[in-house]
FIKOLVEX-916895 format. One record per residue: x negated, y, z of N, C-alpha, C in turn; residue number from 0. Coordinates in steps of 0.02 Angstrom, whole numbers. Example, Ala and Ser with C-alpha at 12.3 -4.5 7.8 and 13.67 -1.06 7.14 Angstrom:
2
    n.px    n.py    n.pz   ca.px   ca.py   ca.pz    c.px    c.py    c.pz    k
    -660    -284     390    -615    -225     390    -660    -165     390    0
    -642    -112     354    -684     -53     357    -645       2     394    1
//
This chain:
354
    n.px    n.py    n.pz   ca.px   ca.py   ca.pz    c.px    c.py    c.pz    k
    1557     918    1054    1602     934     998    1584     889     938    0
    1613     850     927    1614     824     861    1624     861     812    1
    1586     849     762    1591     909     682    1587     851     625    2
    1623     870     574    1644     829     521    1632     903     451    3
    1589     881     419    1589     914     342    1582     904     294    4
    1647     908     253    1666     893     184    1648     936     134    5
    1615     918      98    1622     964       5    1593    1021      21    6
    1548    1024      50    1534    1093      97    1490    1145      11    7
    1516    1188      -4    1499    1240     -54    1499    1320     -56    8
    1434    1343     -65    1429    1405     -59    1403    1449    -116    9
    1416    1491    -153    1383    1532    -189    1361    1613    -179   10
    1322    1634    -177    1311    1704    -197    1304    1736    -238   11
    1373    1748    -289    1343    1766    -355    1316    1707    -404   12
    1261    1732    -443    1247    1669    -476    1191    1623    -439   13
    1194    1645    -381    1151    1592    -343    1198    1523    -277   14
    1188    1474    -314    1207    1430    -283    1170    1397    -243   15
    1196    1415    -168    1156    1414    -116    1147    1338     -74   16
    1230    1321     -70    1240    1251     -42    1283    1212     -94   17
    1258    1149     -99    1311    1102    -147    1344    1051    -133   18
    1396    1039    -126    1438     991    -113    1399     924     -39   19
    1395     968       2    1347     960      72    1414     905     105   20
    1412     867     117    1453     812     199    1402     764     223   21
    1427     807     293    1403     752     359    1436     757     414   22
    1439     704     460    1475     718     539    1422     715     563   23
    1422     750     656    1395     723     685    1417     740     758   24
    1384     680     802    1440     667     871    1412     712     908   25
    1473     704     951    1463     752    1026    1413     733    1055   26
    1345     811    1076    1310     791    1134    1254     777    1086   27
    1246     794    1010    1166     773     978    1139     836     980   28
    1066     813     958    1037     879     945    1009     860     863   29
    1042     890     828    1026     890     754     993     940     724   30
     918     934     700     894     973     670     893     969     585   31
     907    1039     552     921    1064     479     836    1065     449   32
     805    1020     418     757    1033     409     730    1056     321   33
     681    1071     307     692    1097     210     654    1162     230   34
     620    1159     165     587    1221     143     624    1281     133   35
     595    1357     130     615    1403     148     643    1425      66   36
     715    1448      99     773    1442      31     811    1412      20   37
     819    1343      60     842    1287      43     921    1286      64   38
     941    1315      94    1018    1325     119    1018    1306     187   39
     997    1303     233     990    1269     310    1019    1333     338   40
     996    1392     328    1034    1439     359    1116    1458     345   41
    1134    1442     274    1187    1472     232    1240    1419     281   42
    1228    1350     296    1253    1309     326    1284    1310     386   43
    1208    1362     419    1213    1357     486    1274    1401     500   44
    1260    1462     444    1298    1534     468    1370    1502     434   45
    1393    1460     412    1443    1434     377    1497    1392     431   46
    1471    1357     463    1472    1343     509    1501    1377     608   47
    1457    1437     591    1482    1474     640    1526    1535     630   48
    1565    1539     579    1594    1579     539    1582    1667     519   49
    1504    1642     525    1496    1730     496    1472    1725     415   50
    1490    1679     380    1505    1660     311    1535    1610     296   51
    1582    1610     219    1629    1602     208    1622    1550     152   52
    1668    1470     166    1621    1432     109    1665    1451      36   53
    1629    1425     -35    1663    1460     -69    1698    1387     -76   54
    1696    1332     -51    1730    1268     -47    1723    1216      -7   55
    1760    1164       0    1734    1121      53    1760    1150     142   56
    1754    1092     180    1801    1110     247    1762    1086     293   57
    1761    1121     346    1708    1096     412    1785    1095     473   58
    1771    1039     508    1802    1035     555    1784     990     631   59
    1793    1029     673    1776    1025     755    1825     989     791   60
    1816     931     817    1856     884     850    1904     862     806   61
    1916     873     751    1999     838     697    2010     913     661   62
    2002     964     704    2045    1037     681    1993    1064     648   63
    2038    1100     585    2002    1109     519    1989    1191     543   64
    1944    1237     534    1904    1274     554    1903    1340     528   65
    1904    1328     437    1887    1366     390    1910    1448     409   66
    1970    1448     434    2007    1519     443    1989    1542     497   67
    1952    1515     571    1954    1553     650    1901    1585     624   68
    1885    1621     662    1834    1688     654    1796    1662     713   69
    1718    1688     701    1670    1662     738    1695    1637     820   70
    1718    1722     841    1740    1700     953    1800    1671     955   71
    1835    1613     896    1865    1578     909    1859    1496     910   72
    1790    1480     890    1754    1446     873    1733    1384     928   73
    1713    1430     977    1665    1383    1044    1605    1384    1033   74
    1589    1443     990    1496    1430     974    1458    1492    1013   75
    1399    1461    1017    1343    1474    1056    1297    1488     997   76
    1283    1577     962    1198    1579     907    1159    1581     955   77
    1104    1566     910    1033    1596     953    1007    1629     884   78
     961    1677     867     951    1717     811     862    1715     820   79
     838    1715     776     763    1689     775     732    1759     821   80
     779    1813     786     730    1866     822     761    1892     895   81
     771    1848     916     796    1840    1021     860    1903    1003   82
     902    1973     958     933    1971     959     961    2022    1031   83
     928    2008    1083     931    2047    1135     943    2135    1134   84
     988    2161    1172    1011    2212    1195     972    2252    1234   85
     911    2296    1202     877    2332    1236     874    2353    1292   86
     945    2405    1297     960    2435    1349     996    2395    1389   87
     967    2328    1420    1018    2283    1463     946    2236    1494   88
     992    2223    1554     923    2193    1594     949    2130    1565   89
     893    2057    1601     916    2012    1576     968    1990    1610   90
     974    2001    1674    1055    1966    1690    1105    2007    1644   91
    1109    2074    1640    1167    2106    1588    1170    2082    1534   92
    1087    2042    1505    1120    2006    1423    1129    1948    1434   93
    1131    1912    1481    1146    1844    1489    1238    1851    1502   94
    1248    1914    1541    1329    1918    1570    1377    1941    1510   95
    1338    1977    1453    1371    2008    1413    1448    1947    1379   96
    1440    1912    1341    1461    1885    1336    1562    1864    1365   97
    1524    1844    1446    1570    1821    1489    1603    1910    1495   98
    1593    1949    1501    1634    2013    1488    1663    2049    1426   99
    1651    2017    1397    1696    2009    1325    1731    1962    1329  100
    1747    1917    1397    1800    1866    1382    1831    1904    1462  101
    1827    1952    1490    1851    1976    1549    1864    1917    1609  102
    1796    1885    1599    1787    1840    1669    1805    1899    1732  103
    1824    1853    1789    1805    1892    1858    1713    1892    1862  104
    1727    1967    1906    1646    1980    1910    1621    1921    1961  105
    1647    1906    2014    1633    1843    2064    1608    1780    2010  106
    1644    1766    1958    1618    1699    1908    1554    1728    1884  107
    1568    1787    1840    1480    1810    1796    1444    1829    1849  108
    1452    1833    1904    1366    1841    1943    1342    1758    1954  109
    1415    1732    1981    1374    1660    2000    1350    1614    1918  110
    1387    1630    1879    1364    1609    1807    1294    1631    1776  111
    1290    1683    1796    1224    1712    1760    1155    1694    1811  112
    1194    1666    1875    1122    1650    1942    1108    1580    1911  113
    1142    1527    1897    1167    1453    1866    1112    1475    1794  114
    1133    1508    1771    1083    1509    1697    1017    1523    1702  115
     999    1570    1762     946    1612    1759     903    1542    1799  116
     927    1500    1847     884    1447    1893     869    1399    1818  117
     930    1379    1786     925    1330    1720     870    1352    1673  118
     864    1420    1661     804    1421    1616     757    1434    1646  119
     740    1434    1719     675    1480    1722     664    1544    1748  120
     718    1599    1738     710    1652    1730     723    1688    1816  121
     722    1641    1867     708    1679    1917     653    1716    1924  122
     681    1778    1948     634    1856    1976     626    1891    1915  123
     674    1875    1846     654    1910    1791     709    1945    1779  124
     794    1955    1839     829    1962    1813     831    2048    1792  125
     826    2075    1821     827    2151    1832     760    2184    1779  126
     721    2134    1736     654    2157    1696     717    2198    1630  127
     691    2200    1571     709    2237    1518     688    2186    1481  128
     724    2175    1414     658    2116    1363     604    2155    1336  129
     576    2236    1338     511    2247    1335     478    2233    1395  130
     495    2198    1445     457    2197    1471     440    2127    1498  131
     472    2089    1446     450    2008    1460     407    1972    1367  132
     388    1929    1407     349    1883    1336     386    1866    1302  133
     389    1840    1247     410    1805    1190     444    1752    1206  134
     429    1698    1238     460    1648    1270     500    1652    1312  135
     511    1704    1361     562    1736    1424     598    1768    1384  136
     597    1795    1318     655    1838    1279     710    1784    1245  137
     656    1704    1216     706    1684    1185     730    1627    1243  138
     712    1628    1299     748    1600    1362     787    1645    1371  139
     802    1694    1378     863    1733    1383     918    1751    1328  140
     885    1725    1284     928    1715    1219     979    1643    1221  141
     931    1613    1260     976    1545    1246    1014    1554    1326  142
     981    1568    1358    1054    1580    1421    1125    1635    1401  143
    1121    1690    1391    1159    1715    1326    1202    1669    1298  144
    1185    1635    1226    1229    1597    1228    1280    1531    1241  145
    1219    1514    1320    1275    1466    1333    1301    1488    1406  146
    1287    1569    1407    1354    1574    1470    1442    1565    1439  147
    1426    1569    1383    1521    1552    1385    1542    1488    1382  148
    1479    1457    1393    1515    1371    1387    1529    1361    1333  149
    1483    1361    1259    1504    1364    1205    1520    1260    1203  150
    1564    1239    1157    1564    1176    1147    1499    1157    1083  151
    1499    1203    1031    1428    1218     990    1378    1258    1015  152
    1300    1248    1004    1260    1294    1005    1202    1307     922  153
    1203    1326     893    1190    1354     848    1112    1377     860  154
    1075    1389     811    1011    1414     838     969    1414     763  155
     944    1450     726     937    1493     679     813    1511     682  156
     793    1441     672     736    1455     660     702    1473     749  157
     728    1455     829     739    1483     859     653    1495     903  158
     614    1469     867     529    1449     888     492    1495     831  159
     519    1545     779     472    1553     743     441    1593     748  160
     455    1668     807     424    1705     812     382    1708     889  161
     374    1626     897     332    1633     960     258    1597     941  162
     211    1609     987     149    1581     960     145    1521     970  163
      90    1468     943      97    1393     928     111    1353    1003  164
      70    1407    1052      65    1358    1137     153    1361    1174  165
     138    1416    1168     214    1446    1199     273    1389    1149  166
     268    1390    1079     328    1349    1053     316    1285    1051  167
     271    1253    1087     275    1181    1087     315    1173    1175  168
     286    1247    1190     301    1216    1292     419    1240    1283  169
     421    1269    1244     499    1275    1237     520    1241    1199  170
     488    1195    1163     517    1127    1122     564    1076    1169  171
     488    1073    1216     508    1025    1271     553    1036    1294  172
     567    1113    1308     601    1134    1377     670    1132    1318  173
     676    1162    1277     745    1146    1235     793    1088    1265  174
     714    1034    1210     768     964    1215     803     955    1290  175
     760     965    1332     787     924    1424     860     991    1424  176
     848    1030    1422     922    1103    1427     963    1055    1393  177
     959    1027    1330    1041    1008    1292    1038     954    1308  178
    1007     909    1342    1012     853    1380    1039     857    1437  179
    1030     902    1466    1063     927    1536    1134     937    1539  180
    1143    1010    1479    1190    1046    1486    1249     983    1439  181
    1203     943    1396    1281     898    1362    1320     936    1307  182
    1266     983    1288    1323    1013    1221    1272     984    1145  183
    1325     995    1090    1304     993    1031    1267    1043    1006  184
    1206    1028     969    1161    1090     957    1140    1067     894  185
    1123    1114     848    1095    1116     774    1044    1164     757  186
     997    1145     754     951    1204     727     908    1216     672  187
     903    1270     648     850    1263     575     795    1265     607  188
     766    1219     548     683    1250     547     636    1204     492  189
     586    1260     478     572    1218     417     458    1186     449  190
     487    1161     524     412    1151     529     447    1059     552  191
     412    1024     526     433     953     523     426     929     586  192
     344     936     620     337     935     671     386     950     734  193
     421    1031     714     456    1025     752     506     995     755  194
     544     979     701     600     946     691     598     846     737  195
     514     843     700     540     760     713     546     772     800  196
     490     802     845     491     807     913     542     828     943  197
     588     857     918     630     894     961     722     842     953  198
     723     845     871     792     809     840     800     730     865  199
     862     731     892     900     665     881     897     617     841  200
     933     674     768     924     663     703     898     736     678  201
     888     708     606     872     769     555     914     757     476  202
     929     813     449     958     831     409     899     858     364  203
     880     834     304     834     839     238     881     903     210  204
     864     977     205     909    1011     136     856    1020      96  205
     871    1015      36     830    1062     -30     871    1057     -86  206
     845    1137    -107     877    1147    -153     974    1162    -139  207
    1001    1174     -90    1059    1172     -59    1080    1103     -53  208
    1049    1020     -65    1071     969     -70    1053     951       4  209
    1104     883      41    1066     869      81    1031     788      62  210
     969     799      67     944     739      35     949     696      68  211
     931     696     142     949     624     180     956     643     247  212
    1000     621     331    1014     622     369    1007     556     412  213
     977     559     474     922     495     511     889     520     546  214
     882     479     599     820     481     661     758     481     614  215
     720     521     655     654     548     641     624     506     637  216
     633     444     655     582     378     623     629     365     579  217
     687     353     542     707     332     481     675     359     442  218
     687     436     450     643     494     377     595     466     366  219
     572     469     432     489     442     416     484     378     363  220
     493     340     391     471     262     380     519     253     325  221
     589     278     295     605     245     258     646     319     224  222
     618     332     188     640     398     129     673     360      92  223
     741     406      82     776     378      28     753     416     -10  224
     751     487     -40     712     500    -111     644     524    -104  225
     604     530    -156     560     565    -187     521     641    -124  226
     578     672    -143     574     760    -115     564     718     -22  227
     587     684       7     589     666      85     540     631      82  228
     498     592      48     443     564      62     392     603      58  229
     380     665      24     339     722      -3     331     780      53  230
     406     783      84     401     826     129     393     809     200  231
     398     744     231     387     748     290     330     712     285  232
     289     717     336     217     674     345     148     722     270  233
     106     692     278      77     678     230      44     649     180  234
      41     652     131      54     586      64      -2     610      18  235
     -12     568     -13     -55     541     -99     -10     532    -145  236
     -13     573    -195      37     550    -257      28     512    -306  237
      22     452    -326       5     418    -397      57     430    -445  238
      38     412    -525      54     420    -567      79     331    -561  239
       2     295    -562       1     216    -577     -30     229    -514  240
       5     147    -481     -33      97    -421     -63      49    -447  241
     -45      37    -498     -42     -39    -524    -124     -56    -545  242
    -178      -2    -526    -231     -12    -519    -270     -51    -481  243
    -229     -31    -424    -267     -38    -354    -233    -134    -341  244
    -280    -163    -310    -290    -217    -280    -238    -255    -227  245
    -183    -288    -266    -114    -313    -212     -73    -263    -249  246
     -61    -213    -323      -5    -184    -318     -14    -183    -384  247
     -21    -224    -415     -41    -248    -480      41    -250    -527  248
      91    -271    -468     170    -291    -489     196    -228    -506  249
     162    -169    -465     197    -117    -476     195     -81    -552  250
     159    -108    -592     138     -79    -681     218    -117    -716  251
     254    -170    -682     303    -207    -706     377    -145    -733  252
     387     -92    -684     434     -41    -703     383       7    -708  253
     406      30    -776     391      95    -814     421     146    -766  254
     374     186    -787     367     263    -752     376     270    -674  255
     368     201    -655     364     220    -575     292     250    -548  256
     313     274    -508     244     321    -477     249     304    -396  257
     191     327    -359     185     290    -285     159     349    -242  258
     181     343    -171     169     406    -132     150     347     -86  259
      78     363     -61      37     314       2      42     378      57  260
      52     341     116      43     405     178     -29     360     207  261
     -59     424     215    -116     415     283    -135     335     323  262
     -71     339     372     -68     297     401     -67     212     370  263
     -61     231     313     -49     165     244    -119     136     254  264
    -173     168     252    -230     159     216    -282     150     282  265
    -329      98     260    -381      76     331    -426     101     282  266
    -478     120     320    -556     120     279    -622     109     351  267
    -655      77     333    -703      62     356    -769      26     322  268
    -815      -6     387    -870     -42     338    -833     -95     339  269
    -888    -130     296    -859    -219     274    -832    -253     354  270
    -887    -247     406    -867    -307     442    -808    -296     487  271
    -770    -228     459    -725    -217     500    -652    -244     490  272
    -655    -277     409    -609    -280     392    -602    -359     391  273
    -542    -398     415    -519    -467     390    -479    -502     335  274
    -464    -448     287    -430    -455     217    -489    -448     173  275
    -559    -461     154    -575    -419      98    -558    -448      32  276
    -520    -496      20    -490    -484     -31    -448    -454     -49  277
    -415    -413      -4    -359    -353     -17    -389    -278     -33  278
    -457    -286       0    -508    -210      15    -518    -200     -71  279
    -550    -117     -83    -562    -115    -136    -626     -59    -119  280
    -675     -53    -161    -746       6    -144    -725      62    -135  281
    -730      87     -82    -742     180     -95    -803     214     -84  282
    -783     270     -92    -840     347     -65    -822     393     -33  283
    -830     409      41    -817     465      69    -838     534      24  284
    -791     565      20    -810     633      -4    -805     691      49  285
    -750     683      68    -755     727     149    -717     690     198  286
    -754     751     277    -714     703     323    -699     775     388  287
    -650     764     401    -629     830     439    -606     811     531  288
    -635     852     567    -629     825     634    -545     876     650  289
    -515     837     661    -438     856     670    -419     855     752  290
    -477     847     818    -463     853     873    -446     772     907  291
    -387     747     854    -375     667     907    -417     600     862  292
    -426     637     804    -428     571     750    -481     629     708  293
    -496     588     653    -550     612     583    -506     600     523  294
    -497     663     503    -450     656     420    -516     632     380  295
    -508     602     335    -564     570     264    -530     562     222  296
    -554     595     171    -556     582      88    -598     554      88  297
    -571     503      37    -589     421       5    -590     442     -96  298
    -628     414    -114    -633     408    -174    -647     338    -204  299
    -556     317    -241    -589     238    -245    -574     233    -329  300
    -612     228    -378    -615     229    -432    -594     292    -459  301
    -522     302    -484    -491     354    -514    -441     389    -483  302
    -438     346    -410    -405     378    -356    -410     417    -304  303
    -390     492    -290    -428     518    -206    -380     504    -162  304
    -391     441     -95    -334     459     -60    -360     495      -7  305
    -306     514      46    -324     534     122    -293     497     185  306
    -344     485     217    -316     443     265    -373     462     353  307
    -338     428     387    -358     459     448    -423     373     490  308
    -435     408     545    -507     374     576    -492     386     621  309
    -498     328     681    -496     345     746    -573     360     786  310
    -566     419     828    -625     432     869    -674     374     897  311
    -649     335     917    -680     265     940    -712     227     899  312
    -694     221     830    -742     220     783    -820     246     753  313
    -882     187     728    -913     243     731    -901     298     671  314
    -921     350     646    -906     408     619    -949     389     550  315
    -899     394     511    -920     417     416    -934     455     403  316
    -987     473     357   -1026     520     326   -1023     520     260  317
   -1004     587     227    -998     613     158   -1052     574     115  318
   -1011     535      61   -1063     497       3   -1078     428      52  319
   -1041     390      93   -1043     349     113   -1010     290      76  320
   -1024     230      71    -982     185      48    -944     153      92  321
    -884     142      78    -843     101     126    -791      43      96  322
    -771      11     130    -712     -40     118    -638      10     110  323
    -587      -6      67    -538      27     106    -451      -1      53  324
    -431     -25     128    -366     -63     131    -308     -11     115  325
    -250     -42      61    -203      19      66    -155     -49      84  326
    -123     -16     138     -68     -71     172     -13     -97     134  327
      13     -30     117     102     -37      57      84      60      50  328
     124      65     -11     146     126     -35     222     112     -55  329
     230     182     -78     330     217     -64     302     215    -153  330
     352     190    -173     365     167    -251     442     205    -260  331
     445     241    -315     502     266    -333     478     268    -417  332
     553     291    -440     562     307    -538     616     351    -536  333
     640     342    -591     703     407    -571     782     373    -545  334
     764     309    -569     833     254    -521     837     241    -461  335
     777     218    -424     758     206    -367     702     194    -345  336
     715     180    -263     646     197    -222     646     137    -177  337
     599     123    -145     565      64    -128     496      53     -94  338
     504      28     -38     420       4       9     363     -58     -33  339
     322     -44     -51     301    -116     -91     239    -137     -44  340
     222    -202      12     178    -229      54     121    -252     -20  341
      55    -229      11       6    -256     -24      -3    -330     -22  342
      30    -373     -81      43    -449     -85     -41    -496     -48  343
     -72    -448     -69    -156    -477     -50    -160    -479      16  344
    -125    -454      67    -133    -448     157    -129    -515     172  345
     -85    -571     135     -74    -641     175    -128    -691     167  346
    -176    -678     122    -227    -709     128    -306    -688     167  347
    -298    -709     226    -345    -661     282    -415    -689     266  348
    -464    -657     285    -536    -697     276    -565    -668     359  349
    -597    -715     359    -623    -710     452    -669    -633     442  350
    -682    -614     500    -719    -551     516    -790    -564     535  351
    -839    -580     497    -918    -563     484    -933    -496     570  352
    -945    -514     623    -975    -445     653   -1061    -448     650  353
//
């Protein structure tokens, strides 16, 4: 299903929830709503599937404008964070429910609900109760649910948040390959980045009801168009001034720009590790944290703390250590614009001393 949204506006009262929101996106993605909690990702979602009402602005599915059908005229498929499930119904009865509110023959909803139950998994669970399955088998039956009607949308509402961290990384996976399979359009909130970049096609930035930027999970990454998207995905160092540090001297040239370095920006090591040291500048380990694949370190280099990461294979830094340490480029913004700036000092290499 292709979806197209214009002027998209919502209020509650004096709370203005979504603001003048447009985006399309094609048949067959999986687009994740990503933004901190408040931000309008839900108001959108439910806007969208018509169980709210915009107070402006028009969403439309394949060309046809939308605003007036009522949700089961739609083609959508929710999923509801809290699985949503029908107590008193086994899981084939909440997977069938659906297709009997559209008065399928019973011959289609048995073979439909056997088709869903092999697709997610859920063989030998059909006849259980959802008290009597895990967390992950509830919201697998949540998502068979809604795509026994063959929705052309699937919708999905935070749909990992009430499972524990192992279980929601092993249905991340299993998500993406289902809407890869099944070939439908899917949108989902969530405000864990991680999950967003692993799972999304693309992603959708909201805050504040705005949408700040829309892009493959390496665009966000690597190339933030504002401020708030460089802050929120990954993690960052904030400067006031760069124009301290060694190769970013140009950056003191515009007033009031300030600089966001990520992690991955920044090398630190001893001297003979490095082949720029005229780009290097002194630090001090202040801490260093074992993170399982890599070593997080705080660096202290004059008036600056950054953080940046260490690979295991390395040998290992110790608190109050001195080190070398390279900042590659930092994310330069002001209130006009934003910008990658390469540390000018990298092109002049000096051989490596081992």
């Amino acid at each position: 299903m292709h979806i197209e949204v214009r002027g998209l506006d919502k209020s509650f009262g004096n709370f203005h929830a979504v603001k003048d929101v447009s985006f399309s996106i094609e048949k067959g993605r999986l687009i994740g709503l990503l933004g901190p909690s408040g931000g309008g990702k839900t108001s959108i979602l439910r806007m969208l599937a018509g169980l709210e009402t915009p107070t402006s602005g028009e969403i439309y599915f394949h060309g046809k404008q939308v605003n007036n059908l009522p949700p089961q005229e739609r083609g959508i498929g929710f999923v509801f964070q809290n699985y949503a499930l029908f107590k008193h119904m086994t899981v084939a009865e909440n997977i069938a429910f659906g297709l009997k509110v559209q008065k399928k023959k019973k011959a289609d909803i048995t073979a439909r609900v056997q088709e869903l139950v092999e697709l997610t998994g859920l063989k030998g669970f059909e006849q259980r109760y959802p008290n009597q399955l895990s967390g992950g088998q509830r919201q697998r039956v949540a998502f068979a649910r809604a795509l026994a009607p063959e929705p052309q949308l699937l919708l999905l509402d935070e749909p990992f948040a009430a499972i524990d961290a192992k279980i929601r990384s092993e249905l991340r996976t299993w998500l993406k390959d289902i809407i890869e399979r099944v070939g439908i359009t899917a949108i989902f909130v969530t405000h864990d980045q991680e999950e967003a970049i692993e799972v999304a096609d693309e992603i959708m930035i909201i805050n504040h009801g705005k949408l700040e930027q829309k892009g493959t999970p390496w665009e966000i990454y690597k190339q933030p168009q504002t401020p708030f998207v460089a802050s929120f995905v990954g993690e960052s160092t904030f400067l006031d001034d760069i124009s301290n540090l060694r190769g970013f001297e140009d950056a003191g040239d515009w007033e009031g720009t300030k600089a966001l370095i990520r992690p991955e920006y920044i090398e630190i090591g001893k001297p003979s590790e490095f082949a720029l040291a005229s780009a290097t500048e002194q630090g001090k380990i202040k801490h260093i944290h074992f993170r399982g694949s890599e070593w997080k370190v705080e660096v202290e280099v004059g008036a600056y703390n950054l953080t940046t990461y260490r690979s295991l294979e390395k040998d290992v830094l110790q608190p109050g250590e001195d080190v070398q340490v390279l900042v590659h480029r930092a994310y330069l913004f002001n209130d006009e614009d934003s910008w990658i700036m390469e540390n000018r000092l990298k092109e002049d290499p000096m051989p490596v001393h081992i």
